[in-house]
PDB file of the backbone (N, CA, C, O) and the ligand in Angstrom, with CONECT records:
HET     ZN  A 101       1
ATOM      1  N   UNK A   1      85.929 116.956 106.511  1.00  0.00           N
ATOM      2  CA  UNK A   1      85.137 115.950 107.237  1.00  0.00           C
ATOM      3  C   UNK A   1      85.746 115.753 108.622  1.00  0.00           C
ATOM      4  O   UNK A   1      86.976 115.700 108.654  1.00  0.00           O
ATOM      5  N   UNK A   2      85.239 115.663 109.499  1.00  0.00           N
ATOM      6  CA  UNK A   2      85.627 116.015 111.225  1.00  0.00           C
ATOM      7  C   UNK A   2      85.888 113.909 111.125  1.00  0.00           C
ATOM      8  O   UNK A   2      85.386 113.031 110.424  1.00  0.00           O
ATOM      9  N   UNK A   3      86.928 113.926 112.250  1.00  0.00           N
ATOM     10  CA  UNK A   3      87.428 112.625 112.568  1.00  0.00           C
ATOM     11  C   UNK A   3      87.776 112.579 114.050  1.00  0.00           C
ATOM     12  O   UNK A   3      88.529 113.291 114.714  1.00  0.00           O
ATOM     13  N   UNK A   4      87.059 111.599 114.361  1.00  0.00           N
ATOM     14  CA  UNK A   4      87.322 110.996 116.168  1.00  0.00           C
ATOM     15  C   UNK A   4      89.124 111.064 116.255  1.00  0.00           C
ATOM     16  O   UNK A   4      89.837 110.375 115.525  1.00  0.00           O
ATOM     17  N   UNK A   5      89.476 111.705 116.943  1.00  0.00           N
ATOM     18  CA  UNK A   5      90.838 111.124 117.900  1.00  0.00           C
ATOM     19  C   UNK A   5      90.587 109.425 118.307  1.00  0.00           C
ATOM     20  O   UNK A   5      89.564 109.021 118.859  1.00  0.00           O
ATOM     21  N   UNK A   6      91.648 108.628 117.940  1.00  0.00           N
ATOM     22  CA  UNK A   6      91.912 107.474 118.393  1.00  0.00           C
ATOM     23  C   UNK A   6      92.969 107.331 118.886  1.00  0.00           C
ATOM     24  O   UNK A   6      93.815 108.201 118.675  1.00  0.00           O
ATOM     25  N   UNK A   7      93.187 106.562 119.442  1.00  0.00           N
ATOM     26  CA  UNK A   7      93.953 105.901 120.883  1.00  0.00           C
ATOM     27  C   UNK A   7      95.061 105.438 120.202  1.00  0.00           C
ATOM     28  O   UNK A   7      94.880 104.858 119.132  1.00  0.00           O
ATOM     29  N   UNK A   8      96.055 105.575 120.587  1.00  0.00           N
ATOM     30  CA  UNK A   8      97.161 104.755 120.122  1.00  0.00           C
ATOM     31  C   UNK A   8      97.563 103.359 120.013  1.00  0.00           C
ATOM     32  O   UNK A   8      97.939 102.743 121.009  1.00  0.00           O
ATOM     33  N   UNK A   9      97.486 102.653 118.480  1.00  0.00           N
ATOM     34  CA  UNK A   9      97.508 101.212 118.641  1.00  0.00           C
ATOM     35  C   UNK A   9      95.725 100.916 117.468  1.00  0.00           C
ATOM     36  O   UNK A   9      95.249  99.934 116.899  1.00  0.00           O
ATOM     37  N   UNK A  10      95.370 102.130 117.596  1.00  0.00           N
ATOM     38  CA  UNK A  10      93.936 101.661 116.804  1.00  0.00           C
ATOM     39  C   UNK A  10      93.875 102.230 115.574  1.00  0.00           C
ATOM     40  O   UNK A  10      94.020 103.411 115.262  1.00  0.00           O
ATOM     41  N   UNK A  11      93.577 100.994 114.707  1.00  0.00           N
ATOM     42  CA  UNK A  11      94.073 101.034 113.195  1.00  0.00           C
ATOM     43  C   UNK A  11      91.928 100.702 112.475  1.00  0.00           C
ATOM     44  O   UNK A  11      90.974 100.209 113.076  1.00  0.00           O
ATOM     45  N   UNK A  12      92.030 101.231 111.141  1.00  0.00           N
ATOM     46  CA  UNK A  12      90.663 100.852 111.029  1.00  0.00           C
ATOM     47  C   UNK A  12      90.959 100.652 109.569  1.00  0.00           C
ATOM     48  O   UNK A  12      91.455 101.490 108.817  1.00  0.00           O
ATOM     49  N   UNK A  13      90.509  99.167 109.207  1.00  0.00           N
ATOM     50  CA  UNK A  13      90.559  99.061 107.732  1.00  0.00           C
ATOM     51  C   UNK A  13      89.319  99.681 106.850  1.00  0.00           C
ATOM     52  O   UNK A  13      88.280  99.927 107.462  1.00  0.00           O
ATOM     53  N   UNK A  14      89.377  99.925 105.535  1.00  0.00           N
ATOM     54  CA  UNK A  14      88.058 100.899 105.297  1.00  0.00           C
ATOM     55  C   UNK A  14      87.239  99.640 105.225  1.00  0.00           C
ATOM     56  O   UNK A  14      87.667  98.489 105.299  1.00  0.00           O
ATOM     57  N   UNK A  15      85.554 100.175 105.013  1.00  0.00           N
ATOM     58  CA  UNK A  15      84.923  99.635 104.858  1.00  0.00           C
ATOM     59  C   UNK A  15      84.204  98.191 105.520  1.00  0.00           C
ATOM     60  O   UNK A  15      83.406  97.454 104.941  1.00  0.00           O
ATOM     61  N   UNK A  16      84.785  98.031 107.004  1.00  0.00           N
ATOM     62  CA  UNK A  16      84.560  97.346 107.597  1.00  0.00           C
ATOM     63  C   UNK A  16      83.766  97.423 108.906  1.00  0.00           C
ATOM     64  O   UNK A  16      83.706  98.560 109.375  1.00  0.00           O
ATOM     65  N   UNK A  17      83.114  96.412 109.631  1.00  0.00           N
ATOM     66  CA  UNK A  17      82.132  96.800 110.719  1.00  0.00           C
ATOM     67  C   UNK A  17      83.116  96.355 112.048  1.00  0.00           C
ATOM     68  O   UNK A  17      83.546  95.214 111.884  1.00  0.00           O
ATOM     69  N   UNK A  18      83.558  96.962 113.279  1.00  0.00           N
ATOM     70  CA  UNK A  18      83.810  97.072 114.070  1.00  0.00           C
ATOM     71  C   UNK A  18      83.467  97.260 115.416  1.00  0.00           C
ATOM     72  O   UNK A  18      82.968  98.354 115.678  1.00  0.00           O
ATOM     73  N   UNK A  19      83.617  96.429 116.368  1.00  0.00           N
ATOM     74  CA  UNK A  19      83.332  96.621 117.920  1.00  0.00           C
ATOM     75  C   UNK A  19      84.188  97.752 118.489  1.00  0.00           C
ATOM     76  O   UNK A  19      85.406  97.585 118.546  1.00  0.00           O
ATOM     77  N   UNK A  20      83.564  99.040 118.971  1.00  0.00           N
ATOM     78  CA  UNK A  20      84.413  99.541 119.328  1.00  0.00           C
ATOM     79  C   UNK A  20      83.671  99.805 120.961  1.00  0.00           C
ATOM     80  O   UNK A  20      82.800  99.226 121.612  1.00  0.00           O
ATOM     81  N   UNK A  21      84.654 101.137 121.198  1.00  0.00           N
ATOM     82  CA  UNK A  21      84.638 101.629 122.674  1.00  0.00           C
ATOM     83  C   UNK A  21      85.386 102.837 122.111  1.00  0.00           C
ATOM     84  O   UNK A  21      86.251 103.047 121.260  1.00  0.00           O
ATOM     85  N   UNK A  22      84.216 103.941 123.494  1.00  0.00           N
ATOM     86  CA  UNK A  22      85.130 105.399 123.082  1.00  0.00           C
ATOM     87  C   UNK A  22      84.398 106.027 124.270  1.00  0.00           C
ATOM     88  O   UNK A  22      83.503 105.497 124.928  1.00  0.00           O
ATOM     89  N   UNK A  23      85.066 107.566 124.480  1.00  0.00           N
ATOM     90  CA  UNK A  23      85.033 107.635 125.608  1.00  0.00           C
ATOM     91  C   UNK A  23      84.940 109.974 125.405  1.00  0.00           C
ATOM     92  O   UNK A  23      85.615 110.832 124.836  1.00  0.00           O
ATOM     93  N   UNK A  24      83.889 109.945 126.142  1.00  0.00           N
ATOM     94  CA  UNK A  24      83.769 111.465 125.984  1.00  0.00           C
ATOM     95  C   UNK A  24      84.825 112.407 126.661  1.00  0.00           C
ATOM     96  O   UNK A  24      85.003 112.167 127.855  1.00  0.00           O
ATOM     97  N   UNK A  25      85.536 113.402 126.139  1.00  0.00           N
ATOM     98  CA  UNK A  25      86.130 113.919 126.298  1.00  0.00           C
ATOM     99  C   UNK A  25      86.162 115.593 127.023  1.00  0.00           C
ATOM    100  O   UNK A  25      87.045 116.109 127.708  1.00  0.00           O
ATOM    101  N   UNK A  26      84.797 116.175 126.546  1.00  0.00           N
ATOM    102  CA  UNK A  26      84.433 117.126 126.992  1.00  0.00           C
ATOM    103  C   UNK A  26      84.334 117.421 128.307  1.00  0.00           C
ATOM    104  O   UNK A  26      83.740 116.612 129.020  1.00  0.00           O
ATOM    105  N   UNK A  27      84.826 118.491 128.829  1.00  0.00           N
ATOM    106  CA  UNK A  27      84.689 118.491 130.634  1.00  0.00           C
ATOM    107  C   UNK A  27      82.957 118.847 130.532  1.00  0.00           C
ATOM    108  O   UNK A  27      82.249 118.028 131.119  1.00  0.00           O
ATOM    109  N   UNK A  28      82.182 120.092 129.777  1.00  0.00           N
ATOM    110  CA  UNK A  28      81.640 120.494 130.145  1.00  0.00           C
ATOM    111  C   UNK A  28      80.505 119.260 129.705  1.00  0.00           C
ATOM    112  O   UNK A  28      79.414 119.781 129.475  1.00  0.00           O
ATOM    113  N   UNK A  29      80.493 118.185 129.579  1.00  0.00           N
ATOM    114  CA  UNK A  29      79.059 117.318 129.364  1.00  0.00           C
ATOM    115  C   UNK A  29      79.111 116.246 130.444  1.00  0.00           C
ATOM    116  O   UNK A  29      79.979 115.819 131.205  1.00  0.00           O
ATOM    117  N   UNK A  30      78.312 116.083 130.293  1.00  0.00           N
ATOM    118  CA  UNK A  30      77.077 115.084 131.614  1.00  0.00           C
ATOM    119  C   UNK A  30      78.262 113.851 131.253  1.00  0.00           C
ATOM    120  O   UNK A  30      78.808 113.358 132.239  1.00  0.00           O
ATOM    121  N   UNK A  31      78.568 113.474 130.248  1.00  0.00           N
ATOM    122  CA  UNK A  31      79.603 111.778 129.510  1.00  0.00           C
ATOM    123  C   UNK A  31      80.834 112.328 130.332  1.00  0.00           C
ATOM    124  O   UNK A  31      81.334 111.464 131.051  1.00  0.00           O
ATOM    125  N   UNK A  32      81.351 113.394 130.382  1.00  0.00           N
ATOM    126  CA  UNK A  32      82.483 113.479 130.542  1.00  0.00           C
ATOM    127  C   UNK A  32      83.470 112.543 131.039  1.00  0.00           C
ATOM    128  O   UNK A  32      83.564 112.554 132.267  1.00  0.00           O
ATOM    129  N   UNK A  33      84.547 111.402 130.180  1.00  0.00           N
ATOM    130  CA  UNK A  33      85.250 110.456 131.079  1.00  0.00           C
ATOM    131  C   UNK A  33      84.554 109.056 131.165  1.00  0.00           C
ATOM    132  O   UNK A  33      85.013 108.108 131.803  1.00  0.00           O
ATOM    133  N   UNK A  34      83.141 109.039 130.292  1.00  0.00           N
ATOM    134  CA  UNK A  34      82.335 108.029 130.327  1.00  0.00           C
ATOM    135  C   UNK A  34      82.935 107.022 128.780  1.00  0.00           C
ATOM    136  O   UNK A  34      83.646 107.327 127.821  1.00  0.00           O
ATOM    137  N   UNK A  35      82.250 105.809 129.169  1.00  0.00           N
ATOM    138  CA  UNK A  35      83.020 104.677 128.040  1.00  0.00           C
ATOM    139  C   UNK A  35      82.205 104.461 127.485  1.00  0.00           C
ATOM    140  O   UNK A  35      81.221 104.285 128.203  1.00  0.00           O
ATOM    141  N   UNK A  36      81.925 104.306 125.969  1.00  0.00           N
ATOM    142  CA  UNK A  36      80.721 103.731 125.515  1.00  0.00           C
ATOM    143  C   UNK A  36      80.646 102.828 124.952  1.00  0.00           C
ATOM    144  O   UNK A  36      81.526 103.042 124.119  1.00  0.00           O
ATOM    145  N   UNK A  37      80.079 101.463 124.609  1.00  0.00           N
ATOM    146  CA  UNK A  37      80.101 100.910 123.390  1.00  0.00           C
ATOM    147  C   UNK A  37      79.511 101.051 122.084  1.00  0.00           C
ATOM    148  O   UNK A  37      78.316 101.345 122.058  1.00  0.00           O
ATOM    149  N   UNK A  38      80.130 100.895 120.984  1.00  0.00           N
ATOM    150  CA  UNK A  38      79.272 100.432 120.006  1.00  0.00           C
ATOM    151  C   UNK A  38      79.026  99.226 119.515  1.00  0.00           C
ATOM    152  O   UNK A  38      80.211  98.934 119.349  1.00  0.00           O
ATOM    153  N   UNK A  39      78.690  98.672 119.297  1.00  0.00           N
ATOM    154  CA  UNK A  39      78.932  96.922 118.870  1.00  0.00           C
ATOM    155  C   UNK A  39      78.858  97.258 116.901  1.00  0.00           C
ATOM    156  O   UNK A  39      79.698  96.706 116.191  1.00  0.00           O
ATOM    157  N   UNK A  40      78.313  97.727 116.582  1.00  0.00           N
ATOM    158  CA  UNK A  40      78.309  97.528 114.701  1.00  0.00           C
ATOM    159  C   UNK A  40      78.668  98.674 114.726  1.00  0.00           C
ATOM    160  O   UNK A  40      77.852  99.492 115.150  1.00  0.00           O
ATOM    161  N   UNK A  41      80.082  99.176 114.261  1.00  0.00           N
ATOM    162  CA  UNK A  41      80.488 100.789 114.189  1.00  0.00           C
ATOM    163  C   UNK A  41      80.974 100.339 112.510  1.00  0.00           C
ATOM    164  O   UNK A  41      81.524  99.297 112.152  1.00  0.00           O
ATOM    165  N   UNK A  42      80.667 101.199 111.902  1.00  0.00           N
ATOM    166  CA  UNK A  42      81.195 101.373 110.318  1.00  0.00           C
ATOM    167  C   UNK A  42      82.570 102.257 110.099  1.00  0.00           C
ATOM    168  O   UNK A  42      82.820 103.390 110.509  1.00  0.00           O
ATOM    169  N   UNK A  43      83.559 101.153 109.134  1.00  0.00           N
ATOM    170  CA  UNK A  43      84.477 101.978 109.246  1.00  0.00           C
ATOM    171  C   UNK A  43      84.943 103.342 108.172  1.00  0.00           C
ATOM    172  O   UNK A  43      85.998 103.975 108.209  1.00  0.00           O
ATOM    173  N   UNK A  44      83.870 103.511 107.317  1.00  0.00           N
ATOM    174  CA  UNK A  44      83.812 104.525 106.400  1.00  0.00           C
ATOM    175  C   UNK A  44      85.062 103.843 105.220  1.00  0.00           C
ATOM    176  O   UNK A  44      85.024 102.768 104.622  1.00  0.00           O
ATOM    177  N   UNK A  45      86.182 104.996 105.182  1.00  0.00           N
ATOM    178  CA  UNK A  45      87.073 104.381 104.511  1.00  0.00           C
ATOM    179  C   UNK A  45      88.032 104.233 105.115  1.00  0.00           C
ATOM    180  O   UNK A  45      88.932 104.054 104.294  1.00  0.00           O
ATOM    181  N   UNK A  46      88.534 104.183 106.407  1.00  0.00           N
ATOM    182  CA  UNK A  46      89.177 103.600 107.446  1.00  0.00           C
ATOM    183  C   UNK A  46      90.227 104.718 107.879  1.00  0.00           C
ATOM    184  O   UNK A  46      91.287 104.428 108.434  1.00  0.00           O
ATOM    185  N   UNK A  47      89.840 106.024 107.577  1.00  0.00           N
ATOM    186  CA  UNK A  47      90.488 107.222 107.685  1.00  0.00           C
ATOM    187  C   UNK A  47      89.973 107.612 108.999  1.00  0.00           C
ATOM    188  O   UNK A  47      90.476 107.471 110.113  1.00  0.00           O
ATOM    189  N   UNK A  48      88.110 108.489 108.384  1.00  0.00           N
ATOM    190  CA  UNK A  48      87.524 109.450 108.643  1.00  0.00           C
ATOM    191  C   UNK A  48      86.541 108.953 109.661  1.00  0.00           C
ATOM    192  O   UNK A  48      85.373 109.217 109.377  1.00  0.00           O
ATOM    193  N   UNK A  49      86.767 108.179 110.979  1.00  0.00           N
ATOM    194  CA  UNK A  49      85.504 107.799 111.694  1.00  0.00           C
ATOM    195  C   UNK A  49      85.455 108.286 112.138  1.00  0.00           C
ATOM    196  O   UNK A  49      86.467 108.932 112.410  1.00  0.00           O
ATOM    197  N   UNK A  50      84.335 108.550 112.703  1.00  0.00           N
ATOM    198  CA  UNK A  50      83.654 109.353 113.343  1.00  0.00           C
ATOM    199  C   UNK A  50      82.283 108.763 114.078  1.00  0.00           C
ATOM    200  O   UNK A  50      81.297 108.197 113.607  1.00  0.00           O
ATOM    201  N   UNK A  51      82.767 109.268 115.899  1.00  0.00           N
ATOM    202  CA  UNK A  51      81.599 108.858 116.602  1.00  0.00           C
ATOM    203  C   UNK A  51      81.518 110.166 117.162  1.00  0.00           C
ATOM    204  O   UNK A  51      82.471 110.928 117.327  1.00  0.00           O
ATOM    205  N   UNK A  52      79.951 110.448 117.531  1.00  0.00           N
ATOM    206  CA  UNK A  52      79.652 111.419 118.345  1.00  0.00           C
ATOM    207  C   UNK A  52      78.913 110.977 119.618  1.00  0.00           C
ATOM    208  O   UNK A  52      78.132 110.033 119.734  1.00  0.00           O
ATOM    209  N   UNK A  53      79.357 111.934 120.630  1.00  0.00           N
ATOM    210  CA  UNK A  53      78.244 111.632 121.409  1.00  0.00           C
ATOM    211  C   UNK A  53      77.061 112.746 121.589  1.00  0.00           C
ATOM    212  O   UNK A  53      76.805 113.893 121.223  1.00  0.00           O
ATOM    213  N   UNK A  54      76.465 111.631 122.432  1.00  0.00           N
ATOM    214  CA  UNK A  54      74.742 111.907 121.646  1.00  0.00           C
ATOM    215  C   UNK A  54      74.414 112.975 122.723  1.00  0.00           C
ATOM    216  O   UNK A  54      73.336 113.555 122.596  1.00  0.00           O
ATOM    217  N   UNK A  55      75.111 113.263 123.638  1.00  0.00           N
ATOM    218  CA  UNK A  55      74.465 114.330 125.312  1.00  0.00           C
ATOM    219  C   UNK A  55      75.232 116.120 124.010  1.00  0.00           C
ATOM    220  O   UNK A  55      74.604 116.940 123.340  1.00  0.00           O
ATOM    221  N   UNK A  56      76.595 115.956 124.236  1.00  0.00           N
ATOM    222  CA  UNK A  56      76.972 117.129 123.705  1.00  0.00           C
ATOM    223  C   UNK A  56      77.245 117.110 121.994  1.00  0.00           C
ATOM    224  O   UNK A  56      77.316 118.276 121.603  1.00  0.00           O
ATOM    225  N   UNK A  57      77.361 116.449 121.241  1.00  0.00           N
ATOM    226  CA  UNK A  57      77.513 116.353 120.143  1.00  0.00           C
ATOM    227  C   UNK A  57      79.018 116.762 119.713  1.00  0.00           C
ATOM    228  O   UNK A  57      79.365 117.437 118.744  1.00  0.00           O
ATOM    229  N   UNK A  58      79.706 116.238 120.587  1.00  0.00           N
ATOM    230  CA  UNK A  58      81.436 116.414 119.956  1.00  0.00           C
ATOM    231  C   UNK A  58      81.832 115.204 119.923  1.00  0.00           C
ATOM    232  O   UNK A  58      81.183 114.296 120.444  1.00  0.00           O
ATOM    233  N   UNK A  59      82.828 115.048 119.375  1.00  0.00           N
ATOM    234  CA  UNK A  59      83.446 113.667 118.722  1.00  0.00           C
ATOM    235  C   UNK A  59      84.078 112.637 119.840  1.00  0.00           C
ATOM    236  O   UNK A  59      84.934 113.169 120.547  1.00  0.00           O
ATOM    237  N   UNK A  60      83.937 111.929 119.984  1.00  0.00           N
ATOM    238  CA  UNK A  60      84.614 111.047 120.930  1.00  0.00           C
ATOM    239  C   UNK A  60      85.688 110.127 121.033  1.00  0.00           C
ATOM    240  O   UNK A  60      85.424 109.046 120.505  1.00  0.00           O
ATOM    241  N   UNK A  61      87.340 110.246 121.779  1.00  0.00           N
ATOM    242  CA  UNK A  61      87.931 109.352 121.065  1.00  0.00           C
ATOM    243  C   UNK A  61      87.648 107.826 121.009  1.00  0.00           C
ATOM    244  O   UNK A  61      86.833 107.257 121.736  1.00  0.00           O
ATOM    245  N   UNK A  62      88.373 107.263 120.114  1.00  0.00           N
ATOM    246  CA  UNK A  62      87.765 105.637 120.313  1.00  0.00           C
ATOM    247  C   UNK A  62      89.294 104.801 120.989  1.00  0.00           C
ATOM    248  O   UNK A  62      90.478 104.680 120.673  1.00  0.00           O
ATOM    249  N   UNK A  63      88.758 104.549 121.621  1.00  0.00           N
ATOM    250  CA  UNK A  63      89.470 103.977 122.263  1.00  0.00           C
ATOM    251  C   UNK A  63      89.998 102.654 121.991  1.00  0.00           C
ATOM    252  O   UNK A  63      91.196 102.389 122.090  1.00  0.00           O
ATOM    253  N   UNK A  64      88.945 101.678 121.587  1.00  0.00           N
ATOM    254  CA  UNK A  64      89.460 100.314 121.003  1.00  0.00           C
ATOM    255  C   UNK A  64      88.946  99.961 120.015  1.00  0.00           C
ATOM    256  O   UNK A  64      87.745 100.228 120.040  1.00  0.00           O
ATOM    257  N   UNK A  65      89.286  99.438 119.051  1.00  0.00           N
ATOM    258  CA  UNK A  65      88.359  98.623 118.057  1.00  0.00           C
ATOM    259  C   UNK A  65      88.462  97.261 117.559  1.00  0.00           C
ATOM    260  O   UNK A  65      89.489  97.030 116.921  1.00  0.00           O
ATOM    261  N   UNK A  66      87.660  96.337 117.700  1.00  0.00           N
ATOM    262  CA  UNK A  66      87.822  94.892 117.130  1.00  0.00           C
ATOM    263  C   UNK A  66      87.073  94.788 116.037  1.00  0.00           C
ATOM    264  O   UNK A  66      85.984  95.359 115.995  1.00  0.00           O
ATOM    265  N   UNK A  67      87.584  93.974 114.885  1.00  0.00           N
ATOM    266  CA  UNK A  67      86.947  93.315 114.033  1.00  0.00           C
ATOM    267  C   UNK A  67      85.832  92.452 113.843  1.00  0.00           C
ATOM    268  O   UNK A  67      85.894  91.223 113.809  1.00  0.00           O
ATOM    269  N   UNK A  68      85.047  92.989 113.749  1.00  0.00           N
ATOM    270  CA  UNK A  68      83.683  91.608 113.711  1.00  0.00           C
ATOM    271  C   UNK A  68      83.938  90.419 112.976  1.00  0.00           C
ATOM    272  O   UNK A  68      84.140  90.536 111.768  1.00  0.00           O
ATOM    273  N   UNK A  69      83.964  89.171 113.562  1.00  0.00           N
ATOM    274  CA  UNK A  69      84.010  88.491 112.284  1.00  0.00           C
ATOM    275  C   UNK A  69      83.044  87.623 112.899  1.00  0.00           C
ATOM    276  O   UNK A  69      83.051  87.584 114.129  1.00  0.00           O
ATOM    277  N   UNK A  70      82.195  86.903 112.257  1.00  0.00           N
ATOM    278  CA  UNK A  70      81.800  87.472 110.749  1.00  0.00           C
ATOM    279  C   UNK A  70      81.703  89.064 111.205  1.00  0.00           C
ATOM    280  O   UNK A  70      81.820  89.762 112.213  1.00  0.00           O
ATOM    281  N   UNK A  71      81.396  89.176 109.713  1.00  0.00           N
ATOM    282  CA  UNK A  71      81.052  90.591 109.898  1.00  0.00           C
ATOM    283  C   UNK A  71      79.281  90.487 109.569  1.00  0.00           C
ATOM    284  O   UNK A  71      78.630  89.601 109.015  1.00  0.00           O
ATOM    285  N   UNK A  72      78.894  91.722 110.138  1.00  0.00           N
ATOM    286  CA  UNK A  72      77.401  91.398 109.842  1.00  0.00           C
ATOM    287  C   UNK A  72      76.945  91.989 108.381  1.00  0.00           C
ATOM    288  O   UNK A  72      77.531  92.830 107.699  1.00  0.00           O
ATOM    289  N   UNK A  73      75.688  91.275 108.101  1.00  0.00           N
ATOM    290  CA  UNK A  73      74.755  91.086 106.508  1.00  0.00           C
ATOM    291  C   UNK A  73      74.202  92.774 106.652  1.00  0.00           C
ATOM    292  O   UNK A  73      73.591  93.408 107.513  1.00  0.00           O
ATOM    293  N   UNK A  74      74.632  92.999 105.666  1.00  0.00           N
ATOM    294  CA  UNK A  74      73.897  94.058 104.918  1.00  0.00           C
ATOM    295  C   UNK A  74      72.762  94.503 103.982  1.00  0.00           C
ATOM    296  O   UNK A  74      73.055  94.308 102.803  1.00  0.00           O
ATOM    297  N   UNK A  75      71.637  95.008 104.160  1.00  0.00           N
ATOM    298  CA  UNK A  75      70.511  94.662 103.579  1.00  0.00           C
ATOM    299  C   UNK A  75      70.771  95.937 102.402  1.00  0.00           C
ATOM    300  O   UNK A  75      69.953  96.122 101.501  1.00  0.00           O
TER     301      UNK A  75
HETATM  302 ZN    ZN A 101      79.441 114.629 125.528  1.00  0.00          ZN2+
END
């Protein structure tokens, strides 16, 4: 299972929803060096996250992540 590079200092408990930020890495895409947010990022099992970006489809590191709290309702 492919996993984002994270930033040093960024920890992800499993199963939790997270504010993050991450940032494309690829020289050859249009993002390159660009920041993104997510506001509801899932933390899987707090191993294996994984964000992509959406121009080149390679993984992006994350750069920060906060805890939602609350956390948001799940339908
Ligand atoms: Zn890209």
């Amino acid at each position: 299972m492919p996993t984002s590079p994270v930033a040093d200092g960024v920890t992800f408990q499993p199963n939790l929803y997270y504010a993050t930020t991450q940032r494309d890495n690829n020289p050859d895409c249009d993002n390159y060096n660009k920041v993104f947010e997510a506001a509801e990022f899932y933390s899987n099992d707090g191993v294996h996250v994984v964000i992509y970006c959406g121009r080149c489809g390679q993984l992006m590191e994350i750069l920060t992540a906060a805890l939602l709290d609350p956390q948001p309702e799940v339908m």
